[in-house]
Short mmCIF file of the C-alpha atoms (twelve columns), coordinates in Angstrom:
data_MODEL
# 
_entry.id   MODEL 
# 
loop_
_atom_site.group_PDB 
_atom_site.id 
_atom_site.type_symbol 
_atom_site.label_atom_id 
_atom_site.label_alt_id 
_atom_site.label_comp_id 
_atom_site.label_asym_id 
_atom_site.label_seq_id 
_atom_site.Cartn_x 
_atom_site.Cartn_y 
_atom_site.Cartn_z 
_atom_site.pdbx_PDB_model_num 
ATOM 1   C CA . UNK A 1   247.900 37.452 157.472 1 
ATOM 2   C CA . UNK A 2   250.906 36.579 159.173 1 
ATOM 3   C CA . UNK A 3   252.011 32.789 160.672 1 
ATOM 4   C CA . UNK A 4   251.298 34.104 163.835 1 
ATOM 5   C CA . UNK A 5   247.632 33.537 163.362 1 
ATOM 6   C CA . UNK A 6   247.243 30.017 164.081 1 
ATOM 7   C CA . UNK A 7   249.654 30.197 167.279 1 
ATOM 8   C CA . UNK A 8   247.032 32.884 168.574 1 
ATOM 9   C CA . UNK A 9   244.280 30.857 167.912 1 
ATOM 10  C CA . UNK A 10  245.261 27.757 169.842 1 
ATOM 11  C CA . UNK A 11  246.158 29.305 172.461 1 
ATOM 12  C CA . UNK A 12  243.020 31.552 172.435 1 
ATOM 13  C CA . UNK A 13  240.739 28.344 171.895 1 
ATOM 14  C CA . UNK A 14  242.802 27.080 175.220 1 
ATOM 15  C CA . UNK A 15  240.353 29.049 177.421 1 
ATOM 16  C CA . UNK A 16  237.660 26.912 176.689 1 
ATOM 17  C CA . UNK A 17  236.572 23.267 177.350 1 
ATOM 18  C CA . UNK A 18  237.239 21.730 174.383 1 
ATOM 19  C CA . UNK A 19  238.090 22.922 170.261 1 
ATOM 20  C CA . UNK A 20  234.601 21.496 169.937 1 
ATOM 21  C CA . UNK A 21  232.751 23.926 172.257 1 
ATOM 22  C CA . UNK A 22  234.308 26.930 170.505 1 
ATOM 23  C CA . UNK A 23  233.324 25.281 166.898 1 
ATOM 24  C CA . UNK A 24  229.826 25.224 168.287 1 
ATOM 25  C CA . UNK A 25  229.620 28.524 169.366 1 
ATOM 26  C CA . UNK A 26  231.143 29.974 166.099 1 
ATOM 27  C CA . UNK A 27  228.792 27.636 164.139 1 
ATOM 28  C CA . UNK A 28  231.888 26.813 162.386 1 
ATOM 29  C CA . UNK A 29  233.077 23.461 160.611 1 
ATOM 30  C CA . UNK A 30  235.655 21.602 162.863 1 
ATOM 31  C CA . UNK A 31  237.456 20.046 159.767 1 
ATOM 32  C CA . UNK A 32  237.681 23.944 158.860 1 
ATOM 33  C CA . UNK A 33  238.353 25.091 161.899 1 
ATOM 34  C CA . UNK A 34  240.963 22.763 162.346 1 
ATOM 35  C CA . UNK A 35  242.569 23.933 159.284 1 
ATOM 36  C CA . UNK A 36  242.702 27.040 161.027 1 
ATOM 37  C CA . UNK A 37  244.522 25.908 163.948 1 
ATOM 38  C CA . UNK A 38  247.238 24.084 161.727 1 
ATOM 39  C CA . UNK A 39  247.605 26.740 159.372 1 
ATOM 40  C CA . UNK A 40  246.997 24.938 156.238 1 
ATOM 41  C CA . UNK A 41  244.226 27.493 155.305 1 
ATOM 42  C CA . UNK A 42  242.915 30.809 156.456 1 
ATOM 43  C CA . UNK A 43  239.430 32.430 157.322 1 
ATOM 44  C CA . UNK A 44  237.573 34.509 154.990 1 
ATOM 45  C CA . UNK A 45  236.595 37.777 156.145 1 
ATOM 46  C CA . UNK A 46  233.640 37.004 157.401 1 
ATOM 47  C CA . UNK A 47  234.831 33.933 159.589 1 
ATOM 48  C CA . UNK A 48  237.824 36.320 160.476 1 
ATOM 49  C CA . UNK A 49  235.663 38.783 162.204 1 
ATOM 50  C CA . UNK A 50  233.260 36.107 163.398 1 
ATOM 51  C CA . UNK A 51  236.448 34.873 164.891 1 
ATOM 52  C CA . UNK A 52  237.290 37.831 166.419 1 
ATOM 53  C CA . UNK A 53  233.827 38.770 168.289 1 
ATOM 54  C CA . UNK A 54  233.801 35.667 169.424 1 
ATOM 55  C CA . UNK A 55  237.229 35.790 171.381 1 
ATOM 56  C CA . UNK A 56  236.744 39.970 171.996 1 
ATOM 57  C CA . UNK A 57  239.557 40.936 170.222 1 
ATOM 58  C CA . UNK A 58  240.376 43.108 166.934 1 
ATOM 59  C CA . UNK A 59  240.873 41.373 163.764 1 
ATOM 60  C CA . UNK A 60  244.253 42.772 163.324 1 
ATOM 61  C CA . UNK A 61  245.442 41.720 167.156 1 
ATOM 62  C CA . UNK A 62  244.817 38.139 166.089 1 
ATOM 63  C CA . UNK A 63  248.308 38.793 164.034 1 
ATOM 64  C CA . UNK A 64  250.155 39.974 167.231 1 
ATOM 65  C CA . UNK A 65  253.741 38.202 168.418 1 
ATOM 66  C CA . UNK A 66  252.313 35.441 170.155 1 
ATOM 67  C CA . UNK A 67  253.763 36.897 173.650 1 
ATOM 68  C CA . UNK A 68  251.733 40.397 173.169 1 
ATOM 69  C CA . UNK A 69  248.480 38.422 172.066 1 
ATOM 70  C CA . UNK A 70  248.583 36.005 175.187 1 
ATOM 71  C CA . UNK A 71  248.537 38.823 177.465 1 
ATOM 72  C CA . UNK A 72  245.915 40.301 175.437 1 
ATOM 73  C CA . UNK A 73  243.601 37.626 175.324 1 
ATOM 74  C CA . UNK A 74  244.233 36.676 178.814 1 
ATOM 75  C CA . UNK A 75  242.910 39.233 180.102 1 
ATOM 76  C CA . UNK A 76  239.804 39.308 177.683 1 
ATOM 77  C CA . UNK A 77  238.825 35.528 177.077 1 
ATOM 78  C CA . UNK A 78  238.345 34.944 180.916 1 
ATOM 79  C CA . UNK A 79  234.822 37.399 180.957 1 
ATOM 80  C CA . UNK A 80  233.585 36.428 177.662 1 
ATOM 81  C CA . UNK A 81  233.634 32.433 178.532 1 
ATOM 82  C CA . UNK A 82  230.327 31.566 180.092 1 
ATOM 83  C CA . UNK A 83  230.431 29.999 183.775 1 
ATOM 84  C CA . UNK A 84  229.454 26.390 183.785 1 
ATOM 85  C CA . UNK A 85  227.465 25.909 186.808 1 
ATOM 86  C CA . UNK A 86  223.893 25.082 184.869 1 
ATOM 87  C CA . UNK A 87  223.586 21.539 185.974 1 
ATOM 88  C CA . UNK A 88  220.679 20.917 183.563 1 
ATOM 89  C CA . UNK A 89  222.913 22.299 181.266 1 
ATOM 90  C CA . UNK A 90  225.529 19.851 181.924 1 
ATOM 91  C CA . UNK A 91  223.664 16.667 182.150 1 
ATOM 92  C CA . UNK A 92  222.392 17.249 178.851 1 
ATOM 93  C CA . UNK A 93  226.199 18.132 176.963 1 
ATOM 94  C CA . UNK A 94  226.530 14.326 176.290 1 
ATOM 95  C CA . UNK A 95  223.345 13.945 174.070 1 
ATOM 96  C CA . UNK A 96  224.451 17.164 172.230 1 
ATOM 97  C CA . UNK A 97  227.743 15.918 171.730 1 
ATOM 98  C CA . UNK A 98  227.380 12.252 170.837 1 
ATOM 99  C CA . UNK A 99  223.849 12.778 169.659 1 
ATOM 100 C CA . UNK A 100 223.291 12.314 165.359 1 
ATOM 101 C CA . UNK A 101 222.927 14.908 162.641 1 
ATOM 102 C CA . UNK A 102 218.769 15.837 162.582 1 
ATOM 103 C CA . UNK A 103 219.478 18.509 160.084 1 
ATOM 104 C CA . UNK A 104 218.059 16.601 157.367 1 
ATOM 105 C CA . UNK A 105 214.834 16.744 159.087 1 
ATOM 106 C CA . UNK A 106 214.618 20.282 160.039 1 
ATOM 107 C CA . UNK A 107 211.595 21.942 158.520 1 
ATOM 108 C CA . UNK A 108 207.897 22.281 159.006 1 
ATOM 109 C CA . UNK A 109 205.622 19.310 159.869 1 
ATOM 110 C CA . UNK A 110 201.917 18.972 160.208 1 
ATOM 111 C CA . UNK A 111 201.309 16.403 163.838 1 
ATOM 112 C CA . UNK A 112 198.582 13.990 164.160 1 
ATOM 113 C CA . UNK A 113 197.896 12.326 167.260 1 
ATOM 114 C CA . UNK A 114 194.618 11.564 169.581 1 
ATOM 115 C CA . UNK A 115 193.677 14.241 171.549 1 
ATOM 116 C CA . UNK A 116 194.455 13.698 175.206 1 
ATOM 117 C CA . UNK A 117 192.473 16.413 176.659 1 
ATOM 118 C CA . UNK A 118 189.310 15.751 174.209 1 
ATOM 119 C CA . UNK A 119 189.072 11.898 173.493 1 
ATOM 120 C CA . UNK A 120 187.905 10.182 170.718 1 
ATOM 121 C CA . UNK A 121 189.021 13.102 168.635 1 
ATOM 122 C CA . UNK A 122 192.113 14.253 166.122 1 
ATOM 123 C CA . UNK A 123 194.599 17.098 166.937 1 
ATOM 124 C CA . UNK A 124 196.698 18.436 164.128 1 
ATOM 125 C CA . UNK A 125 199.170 20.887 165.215 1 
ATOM 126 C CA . UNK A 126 201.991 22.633 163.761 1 
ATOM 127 C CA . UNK A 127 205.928 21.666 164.389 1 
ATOM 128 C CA . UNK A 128 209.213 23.538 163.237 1 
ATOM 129 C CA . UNK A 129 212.248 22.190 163.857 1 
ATOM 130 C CA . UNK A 130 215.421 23.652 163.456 1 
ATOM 131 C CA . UNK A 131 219.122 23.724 164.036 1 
ATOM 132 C CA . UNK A 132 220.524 26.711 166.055 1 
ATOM 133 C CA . UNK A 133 224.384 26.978 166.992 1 
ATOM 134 C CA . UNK A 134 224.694 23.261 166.615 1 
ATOM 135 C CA . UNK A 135 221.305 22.169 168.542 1 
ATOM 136 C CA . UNK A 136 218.348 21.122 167.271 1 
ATOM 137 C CA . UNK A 137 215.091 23.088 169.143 1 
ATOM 138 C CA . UNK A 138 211.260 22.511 167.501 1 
ATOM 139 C CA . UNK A 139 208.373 24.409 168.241 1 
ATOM 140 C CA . UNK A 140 204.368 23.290 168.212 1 
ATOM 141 C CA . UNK A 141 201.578 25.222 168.100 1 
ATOM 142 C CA . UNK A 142 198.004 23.899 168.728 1 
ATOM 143 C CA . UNK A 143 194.697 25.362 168.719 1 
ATOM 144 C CA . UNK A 144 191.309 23.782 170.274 1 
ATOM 145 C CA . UNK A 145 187.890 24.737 169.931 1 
ATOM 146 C CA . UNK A 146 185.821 23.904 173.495 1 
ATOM 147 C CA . UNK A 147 182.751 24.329 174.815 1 
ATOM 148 C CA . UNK A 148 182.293 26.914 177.516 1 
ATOM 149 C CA . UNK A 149 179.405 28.017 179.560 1 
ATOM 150 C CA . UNK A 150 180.866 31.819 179.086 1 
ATOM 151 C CA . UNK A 151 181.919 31.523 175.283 1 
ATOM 152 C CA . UNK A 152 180.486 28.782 173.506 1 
ATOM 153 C CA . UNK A 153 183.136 28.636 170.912 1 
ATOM 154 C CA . UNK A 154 186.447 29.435 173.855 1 
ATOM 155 C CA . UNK A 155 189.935 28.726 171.704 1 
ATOM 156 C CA . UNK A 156 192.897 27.369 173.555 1 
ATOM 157 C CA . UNK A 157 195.808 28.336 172.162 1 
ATOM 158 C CA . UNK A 158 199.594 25.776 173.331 1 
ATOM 159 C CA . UNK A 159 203.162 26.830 171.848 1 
ATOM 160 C CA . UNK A 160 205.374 24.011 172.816 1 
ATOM 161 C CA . UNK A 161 208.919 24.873 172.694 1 
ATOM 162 C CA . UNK A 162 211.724 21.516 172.902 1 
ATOM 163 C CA . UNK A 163 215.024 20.559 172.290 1 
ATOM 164 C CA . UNK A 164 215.252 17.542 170.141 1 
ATOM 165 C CA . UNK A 165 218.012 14.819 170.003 1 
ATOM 166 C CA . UNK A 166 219.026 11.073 167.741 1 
ATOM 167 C CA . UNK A 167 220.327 8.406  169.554 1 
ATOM 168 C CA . UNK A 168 220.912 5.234  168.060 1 
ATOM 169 C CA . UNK A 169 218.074 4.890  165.826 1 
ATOM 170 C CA . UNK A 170 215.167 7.155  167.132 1 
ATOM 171 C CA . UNK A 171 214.115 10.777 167.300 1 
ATOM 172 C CA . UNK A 172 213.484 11.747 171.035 1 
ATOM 173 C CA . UNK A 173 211.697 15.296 171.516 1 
ATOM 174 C CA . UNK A 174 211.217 17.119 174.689 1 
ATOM 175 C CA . UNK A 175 209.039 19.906 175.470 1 
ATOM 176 C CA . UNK A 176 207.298 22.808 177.775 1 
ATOM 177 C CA . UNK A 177 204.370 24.700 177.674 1 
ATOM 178 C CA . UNK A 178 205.719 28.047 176.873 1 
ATOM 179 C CA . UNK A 179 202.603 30.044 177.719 1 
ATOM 180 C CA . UNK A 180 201.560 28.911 180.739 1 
ATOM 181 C CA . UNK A 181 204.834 26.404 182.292 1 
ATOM 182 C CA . UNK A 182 202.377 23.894 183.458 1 
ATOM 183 C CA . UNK A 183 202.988 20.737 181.477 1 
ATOM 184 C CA . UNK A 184 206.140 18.791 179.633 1 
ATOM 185 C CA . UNK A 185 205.784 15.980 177.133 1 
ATOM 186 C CA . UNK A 186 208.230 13.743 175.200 1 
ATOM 187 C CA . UNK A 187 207.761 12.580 171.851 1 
ATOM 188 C CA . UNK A 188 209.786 9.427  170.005 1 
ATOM 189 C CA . UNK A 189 209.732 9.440  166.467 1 
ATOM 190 C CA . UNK A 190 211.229 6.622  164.338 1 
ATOM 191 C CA . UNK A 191 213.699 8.336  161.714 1 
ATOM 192 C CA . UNK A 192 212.994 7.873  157.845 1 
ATOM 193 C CA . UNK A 193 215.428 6.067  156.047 1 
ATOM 194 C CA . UNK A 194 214.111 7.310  152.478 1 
ATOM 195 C CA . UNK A 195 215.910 9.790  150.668 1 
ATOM 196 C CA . UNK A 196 212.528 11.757 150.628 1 
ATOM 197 C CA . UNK A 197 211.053 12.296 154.281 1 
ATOM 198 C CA . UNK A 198 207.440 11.836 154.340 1 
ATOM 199 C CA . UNK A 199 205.740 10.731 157.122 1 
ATOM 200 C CA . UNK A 200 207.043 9.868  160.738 1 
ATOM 201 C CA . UNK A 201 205.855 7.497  163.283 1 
ATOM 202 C CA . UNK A 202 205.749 7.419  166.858 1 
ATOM 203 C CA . UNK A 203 204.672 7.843  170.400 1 
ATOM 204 C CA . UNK A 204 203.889 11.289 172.301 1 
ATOM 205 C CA . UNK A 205 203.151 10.898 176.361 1 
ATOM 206 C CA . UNK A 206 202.076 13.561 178.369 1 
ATOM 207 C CA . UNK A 207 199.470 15.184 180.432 1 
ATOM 208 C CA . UNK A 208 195.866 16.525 178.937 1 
ATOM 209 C CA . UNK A 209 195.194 20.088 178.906 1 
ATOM 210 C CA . UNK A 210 192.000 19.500 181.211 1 
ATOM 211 C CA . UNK A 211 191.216 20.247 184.805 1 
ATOM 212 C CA . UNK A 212 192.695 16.913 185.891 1 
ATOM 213 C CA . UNK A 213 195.837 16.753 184.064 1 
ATOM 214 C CA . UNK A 214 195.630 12.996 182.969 1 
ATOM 215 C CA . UNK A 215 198.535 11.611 182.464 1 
ATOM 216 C CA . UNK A 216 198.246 9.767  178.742 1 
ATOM 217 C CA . UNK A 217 199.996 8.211  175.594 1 
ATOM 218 C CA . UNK A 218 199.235 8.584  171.851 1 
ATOM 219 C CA . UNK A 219 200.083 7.499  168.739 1 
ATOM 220 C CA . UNK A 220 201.536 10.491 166.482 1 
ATOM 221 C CA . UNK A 221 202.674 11.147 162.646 1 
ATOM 222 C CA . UNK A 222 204.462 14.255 161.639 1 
ATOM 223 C CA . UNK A 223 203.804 14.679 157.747 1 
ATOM 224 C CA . UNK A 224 206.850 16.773 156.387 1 
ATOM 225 C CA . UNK A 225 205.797 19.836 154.599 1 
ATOM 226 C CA . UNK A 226 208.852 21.822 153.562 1 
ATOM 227 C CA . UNK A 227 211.739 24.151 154.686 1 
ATOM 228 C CA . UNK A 228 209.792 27.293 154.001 1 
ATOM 229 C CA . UNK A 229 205.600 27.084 153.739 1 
ATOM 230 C CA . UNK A 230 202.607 30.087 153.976 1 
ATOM 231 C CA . UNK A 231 202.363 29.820 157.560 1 
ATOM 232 C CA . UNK A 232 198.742 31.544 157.764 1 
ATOM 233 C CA . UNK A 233 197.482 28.998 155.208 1 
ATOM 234 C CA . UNK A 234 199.306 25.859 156.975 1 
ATOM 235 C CA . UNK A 235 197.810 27.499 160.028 1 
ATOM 236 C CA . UNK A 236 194.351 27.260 159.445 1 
ATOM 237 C CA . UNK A 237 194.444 23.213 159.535 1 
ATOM 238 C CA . UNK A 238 195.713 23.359 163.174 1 
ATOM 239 C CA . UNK A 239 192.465 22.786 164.974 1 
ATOM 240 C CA . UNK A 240 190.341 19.242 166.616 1 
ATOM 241 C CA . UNK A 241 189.347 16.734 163.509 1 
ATOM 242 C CA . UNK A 242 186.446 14.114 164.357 1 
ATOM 243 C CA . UNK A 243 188.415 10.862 162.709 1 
ATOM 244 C CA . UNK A 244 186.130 10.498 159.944 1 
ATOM 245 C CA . UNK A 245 186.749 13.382 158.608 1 
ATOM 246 C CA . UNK A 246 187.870 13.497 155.003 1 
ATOM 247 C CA . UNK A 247 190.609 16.023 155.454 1 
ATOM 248 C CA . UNK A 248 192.400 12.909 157.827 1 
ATOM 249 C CA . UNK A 249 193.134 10.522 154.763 1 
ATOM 250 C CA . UNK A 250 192.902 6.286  155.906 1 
ATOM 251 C CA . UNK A 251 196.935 6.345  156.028 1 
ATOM 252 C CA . UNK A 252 197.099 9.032  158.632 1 
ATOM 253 C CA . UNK A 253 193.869 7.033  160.273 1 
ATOM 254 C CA . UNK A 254 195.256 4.268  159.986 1 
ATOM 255 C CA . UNK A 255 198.603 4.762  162.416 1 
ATOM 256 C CA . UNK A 256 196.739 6.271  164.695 1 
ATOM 257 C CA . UNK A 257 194.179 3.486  165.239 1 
ATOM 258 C CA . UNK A 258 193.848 2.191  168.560 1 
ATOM 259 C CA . UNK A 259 194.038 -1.744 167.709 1 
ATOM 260 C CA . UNK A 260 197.204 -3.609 168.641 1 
ATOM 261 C CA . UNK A 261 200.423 -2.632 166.910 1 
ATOM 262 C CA . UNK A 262 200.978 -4.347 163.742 1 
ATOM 263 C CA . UNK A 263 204.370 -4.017 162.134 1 
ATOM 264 C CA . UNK A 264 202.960 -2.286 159.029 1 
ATOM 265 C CA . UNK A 265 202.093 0.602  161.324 1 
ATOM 266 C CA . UNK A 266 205.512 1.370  162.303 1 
ATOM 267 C CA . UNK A 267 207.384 0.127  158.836 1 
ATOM 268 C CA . UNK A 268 209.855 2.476  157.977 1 
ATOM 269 C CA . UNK A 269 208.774 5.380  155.374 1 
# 
């Protein structure tokens, strides 16, 4: 590979906003990427052609005299860089970028909270949350058993899909009903400091499922069950719970009770 490599790349990365939105994209190290750009090491094959895709070029033209590749790339790099005219997207660049590392809590979790929509009653859903192209998205899945005058045992199936950020100390989740767009909610977990994750506290505020849409606030605990689990099995706890029963052990009871906040509720697992 000849010392023409890193020129190329700098001046390729120059089309972008920043070195850091390109390292995003390519899902690749900035300390590596970095080393790149200096020229104190060079990609492997597969970041090579990574590389490559990325900017729309051939491996080999990323070699080029620096005056060939710039009119190259020039002419390539400006159709492959995605306009930046999402305002949402925007407003949100600052949480991604100054946000903290979640990755140690992506995974599956089991969520326990009150249900909104049927009171008095325990909803255990299921969460994954992972890290894609340097964000961190979750998804939740619920199922409820109702009465109905047509079907007296009608299912309601939710699939919740959020974006999830850490600032400062806490865990703050966002989310849309992805079947039917008619409700958000917002979750805020306090982070475990253990080197084994366990169980996570917090707070989950939305709207009920109902006809009336209440607005309402629960108590919630995600109980970490692995990277990789037998989703059908998992799957078959995701239903309503009356709170005494034995399947909802006196810990999980216990931080979602009702009473006034006591500081052993929220200590930190």
């Amino acid at each position: 590979m000849s010392d023409n490599f890193a020129t190329n790349l700098k001046f390729a990365c120059s089309h972008y906003r920043s070195i850091s939105e390109v390292c995003r994209q390519l899902s690749i190290n900035r300390a590596q990427f970095n080393k790149y750009l200096s020229g104190q090491s060079r990609p492997t094959a597969f970041n090579l052609k990574r590389i490559g895709d990325f900017f729309g070029v051939e491996e080999y033209e990323l070699n080029l005299p620096p005056e060939q590749f710039s009119q190259l790339i020039s002419a390539r790099v400006p159709a492959l860089v995605e306009p930046s005219g999402d305002p949402i997207s925007e407003l949100f660049r600052p949480l991604h970028d100054h946000g903290g590392n979640l990755s140690r809590y992506c995974g599956y979790y089991l969520e326990y909270s009150n249900c909104m929509s049927v009171p008095g009653t325990v909803l255990v859903s299921l969460v994954h949350l992972w890290e894609e192209r340097g964000r961190f998205l979750f998804e939740r899945e619920e199922r409820q058993e109702r009465s109905s005058t047509i079907d007296h045992h009608a299912e309601v199936r939710c699939r919740y899909l959020g974006a999830a950020f850490q600032l400062q100390d806490r865990m703050f989740l966002v989310d849309y009903e992805s079947l039917t767009f008619n409700e958000m909610s917002h979750t805020i977990l306090i982070p475990s400091f253990k080197s084994r994750i366990t169980r996570l506290n917090g707070l989950k505020a939305g709207v009920s499922s109902g006809d009336r849409r209440n607005p309402a606030c629960t108590r919630v605990v995600w109980e970490y069950l692995g990277e990789q689990i037998n989703r059908a099995s998992i799957f078959r706890q995701v239903k309503l719970y009356q709170p005494d029963d034995p399947r909802i052990d006196d810990d999980i009871r216990e931080r979602l009770s009702e009473r006034p906040l006591r500081n052993s509720l929220f200590e930190i697992e």
